[in-house]
C-alpha positions in Angstrom: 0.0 0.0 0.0 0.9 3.6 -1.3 0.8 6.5 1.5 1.0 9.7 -0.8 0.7 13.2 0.2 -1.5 15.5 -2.0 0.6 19.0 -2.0 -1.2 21.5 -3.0 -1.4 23.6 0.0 2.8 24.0 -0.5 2.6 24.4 -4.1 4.6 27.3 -3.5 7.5 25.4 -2.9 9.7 25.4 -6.0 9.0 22.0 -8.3 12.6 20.8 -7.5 12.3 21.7 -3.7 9.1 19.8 -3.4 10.2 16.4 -2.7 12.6 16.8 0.1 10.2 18.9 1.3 7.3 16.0 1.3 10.4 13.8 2.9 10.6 15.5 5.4 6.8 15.9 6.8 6.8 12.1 6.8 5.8 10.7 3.1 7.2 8.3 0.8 4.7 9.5 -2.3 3.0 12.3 -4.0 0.5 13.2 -5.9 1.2 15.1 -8.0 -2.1 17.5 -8.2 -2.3 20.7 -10.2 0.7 23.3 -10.0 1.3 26.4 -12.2 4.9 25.5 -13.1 3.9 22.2 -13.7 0.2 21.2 -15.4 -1.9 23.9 -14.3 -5.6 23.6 -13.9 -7.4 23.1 -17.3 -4.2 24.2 -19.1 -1.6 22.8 -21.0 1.5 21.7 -18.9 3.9 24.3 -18.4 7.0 22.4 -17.5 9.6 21.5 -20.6 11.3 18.0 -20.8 14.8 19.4 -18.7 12.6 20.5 -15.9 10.7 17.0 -16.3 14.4 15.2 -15.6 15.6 17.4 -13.1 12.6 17.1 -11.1 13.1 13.2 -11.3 16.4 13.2 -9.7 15.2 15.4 -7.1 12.7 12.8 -6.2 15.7 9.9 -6.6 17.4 12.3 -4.0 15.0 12.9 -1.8 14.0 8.9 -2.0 10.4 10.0 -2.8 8.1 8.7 -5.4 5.7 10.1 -7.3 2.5 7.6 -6.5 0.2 9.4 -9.2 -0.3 12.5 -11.7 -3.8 14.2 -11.8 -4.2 16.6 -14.3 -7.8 18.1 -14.3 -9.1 19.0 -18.0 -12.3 19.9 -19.7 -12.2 16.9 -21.6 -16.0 16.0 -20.9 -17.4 19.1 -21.8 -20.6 20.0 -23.9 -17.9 22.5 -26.3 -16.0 20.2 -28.7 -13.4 23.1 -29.2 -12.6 22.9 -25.1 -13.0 18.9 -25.9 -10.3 18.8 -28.0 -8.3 21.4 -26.2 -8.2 18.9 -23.2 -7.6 16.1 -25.1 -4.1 18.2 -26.3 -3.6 18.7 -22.7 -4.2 15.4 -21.7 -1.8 14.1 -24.4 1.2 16.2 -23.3 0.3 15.0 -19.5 0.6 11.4 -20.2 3.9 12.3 -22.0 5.5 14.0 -18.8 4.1 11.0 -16.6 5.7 8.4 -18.8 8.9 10.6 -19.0 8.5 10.5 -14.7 8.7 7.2 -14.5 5.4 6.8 -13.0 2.6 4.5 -14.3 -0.6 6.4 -12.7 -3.2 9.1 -13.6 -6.0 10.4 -11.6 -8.5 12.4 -12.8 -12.2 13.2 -12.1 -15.0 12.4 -15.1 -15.8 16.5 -15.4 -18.8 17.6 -18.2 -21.7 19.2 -16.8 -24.3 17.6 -14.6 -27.2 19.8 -16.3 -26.5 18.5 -19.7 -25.1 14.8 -18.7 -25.9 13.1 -21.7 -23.8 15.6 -24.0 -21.2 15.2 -21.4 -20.9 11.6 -22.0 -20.7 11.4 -25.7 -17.7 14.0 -24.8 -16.3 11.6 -22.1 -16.3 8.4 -25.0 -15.1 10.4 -27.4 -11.7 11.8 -25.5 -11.3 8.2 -24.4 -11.5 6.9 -27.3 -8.6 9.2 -28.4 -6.6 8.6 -24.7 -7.1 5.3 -24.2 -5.0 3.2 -26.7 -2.4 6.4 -25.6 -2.7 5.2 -22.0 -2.5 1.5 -22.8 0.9 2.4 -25.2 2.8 4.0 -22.0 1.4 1.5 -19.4 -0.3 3.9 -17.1 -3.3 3.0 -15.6 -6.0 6.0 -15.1 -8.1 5.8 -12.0 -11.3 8.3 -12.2 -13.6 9.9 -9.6 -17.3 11.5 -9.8 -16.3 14.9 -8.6 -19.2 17.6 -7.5 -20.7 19.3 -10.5 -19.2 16.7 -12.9 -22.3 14.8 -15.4 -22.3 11.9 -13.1 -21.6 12.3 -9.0 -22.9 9.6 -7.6 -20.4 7.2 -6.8 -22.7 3.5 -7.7 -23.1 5.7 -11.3 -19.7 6.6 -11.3 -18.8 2.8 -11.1 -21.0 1.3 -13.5 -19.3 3.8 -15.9 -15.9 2.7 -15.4 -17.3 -1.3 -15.4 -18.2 0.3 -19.0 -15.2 1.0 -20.4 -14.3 -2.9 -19.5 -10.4 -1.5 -19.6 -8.2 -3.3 -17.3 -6.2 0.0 -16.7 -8.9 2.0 -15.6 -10.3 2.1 -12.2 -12.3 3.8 -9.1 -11.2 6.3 -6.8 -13.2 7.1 -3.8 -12.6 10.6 -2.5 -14.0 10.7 1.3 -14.6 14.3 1.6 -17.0 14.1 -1.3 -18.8 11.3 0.6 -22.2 13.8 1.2 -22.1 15.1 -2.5 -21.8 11.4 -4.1 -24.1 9.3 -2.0 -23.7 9.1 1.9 -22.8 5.2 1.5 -19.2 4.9 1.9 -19.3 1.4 2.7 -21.7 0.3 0.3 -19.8 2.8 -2.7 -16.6 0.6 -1.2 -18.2 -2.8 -1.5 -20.0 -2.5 -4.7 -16.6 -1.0 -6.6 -14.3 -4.1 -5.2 -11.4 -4.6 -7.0 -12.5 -1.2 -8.9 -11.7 0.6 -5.9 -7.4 1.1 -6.5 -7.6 4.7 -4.7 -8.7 6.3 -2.0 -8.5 10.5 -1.3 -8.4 11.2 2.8 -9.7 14.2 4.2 -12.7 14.9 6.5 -16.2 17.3 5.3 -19.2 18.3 7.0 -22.5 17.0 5.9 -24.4 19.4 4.0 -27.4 17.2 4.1 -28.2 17.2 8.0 -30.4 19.9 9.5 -32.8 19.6 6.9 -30.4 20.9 4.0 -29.1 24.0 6.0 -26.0 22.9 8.0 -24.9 25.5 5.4 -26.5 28.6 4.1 -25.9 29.4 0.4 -27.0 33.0 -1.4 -29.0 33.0 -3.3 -31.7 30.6 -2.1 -31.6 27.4 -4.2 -28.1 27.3 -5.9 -26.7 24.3 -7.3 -23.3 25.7 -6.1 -21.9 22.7 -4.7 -19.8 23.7 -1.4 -17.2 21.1 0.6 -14.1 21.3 2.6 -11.2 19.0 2.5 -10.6 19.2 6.3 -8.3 17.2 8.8 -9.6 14.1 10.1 -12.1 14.5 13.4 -13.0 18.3 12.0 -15.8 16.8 9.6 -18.9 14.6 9.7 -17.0 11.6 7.7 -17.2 7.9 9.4 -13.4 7.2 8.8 -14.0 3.9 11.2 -16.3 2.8 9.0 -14.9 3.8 6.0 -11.4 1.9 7.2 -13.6 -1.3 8.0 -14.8 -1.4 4.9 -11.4 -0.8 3.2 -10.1 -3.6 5.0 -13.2 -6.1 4.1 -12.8 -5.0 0.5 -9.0 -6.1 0.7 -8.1 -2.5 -0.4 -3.8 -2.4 -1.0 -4.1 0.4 -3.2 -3.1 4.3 -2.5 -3.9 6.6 -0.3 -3.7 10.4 -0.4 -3.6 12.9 2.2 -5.7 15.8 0.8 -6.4 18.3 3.0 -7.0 21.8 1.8 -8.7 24.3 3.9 -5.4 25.1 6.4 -2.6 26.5 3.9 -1.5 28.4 7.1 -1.0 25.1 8.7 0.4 22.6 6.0 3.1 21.3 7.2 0.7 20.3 10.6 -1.9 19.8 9.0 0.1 17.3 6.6 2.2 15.0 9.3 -1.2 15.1 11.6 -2.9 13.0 8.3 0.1 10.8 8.0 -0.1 9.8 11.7 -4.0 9.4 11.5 -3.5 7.1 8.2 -1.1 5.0 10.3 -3.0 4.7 13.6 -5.9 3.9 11.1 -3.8 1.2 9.3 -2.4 0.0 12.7 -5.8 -1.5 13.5 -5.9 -3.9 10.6 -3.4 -6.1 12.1 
């Protein structure tokens, strides 16, 4: 099993400062999420092919791997032009992962949940273009229903990816999306099985309890969709549950630390989550 630190709240540590860094608040791995020098958010990468080796032997230095790479596109969306612009993106981003060294991509099914049937004809059609890409390089892409992407519920989200009947592509479950994707973390765990190859740690409140209001959005009857990637124990999350259920699955895959809502805290917030992750783990023997 992977332990990987998610490290966007220091992404303002230089690229080739970033793994010692990680080292040094207690992780072996990273996942590598969105970074401006790097592959920005729903733009083509940024970093050039010297950066992309000198960042490796900073990671051979700092005996740190890189577990994943999530680049996060507009590849499933209703525009064809922004379609194909992803799918650019996405091409380039496979390229650097391969050149990494690293044989995993995470990324979440995006589109629009008010037009999901446009969105999926996008989805097929950029995998259609990615897959036999992905298969060439041997890197396996694990993919999550994110909020406000054309299919969030996570028993959806898995009958998709049993759909694409690809033995590289599997499930993530993300926990601090648990109240935007079905409130079943065990039964989303059980009914994925050997699907399940990921697993994104952080704590959320439930925006379901008090009748809908345990927050108050403006203006009345938004379809914002509000969350909080939190430290474990500040949430709502059942993490014994969840870790029961990881364990009856016979889960050995990765696990990300992914806390964002303390960037004046992240190197606390971050070696709190690794000791949480172990005590967790500790259990199951």
């Amino acid at each position: 099993m992977k332990i990987a630190l998610d490290p966007y709240m220091i992404r303002n540590v230089p690229l080739l400062e970033l793994p010692a860094v990680v080292a040094e608040l207690g992780y072996e791995w990273i996942e590598l999420s969105p970074r401006e020098d790097f592959i920005p958010f729903f733009r083509h990468p940024r970093v050039d092919d010297a950066t992309v080796q000198r960042f490796r032997k900073a990671l051979d230095s700092a005996g740190v791997g890189v577990s994943s790479v999530l680049p996060l596109f507009r590849w499933s969306g209703p525009d064809e032009d922004a379609r194909q612009a992803a799918v650019r993106y996405w091409k380039r981003a496979i390229r650097i992962t391969a050149d990494l060294g690293v044989d995993s991509m995470i990324s979440e099914l995006n589109g629009r949940p008010e037009d999901p049937d446009r969105s999926e004809a996008q989805f097929w059609k950029s995998m259609d273009e990615l897959l036999p890409l992905l298969e060439q390089e041997g890197i396996r892409l694990t993919l999550e229903p994110h909020p406000d992407d054309f299919i969030e519920n996570g028993h959806d989200a898995i009958n998709l990816i049993r759909g694409i009947n690809h033995p590289n592509v599997s499930f993530l479950y993300c926990a601090p999306h648990t109240f935007h994707i079905g409130n079943d973390a065990p039964g989303i765990i059980e009914y994925a099985g050997d699907l399940l190859t990921h697993v994104h740690l952080a704590d959320a409140l439930d925006h379901t309890a008090s009748s809908g209001n345990r927050y108050i959005l403006n203006p009345p009857g938004t379809s914002a969709r509000i969350h909080q990637h939190l430290d474990i124990g500040q949430g709502e999350v059942d993490f014994d549950e969840l870790f029961r259920e990881l364990r009856a699955n016979g889960f050995d895959g990765t696990l990300t630390a992914c806390v964002f809502a303390w960037e004046e805290r992240a190197k606390e917030s971050s070696v709190f989550m690794r000791k949480k992750i172990d005590d967790y783990l500790a259990s199951w023997s």
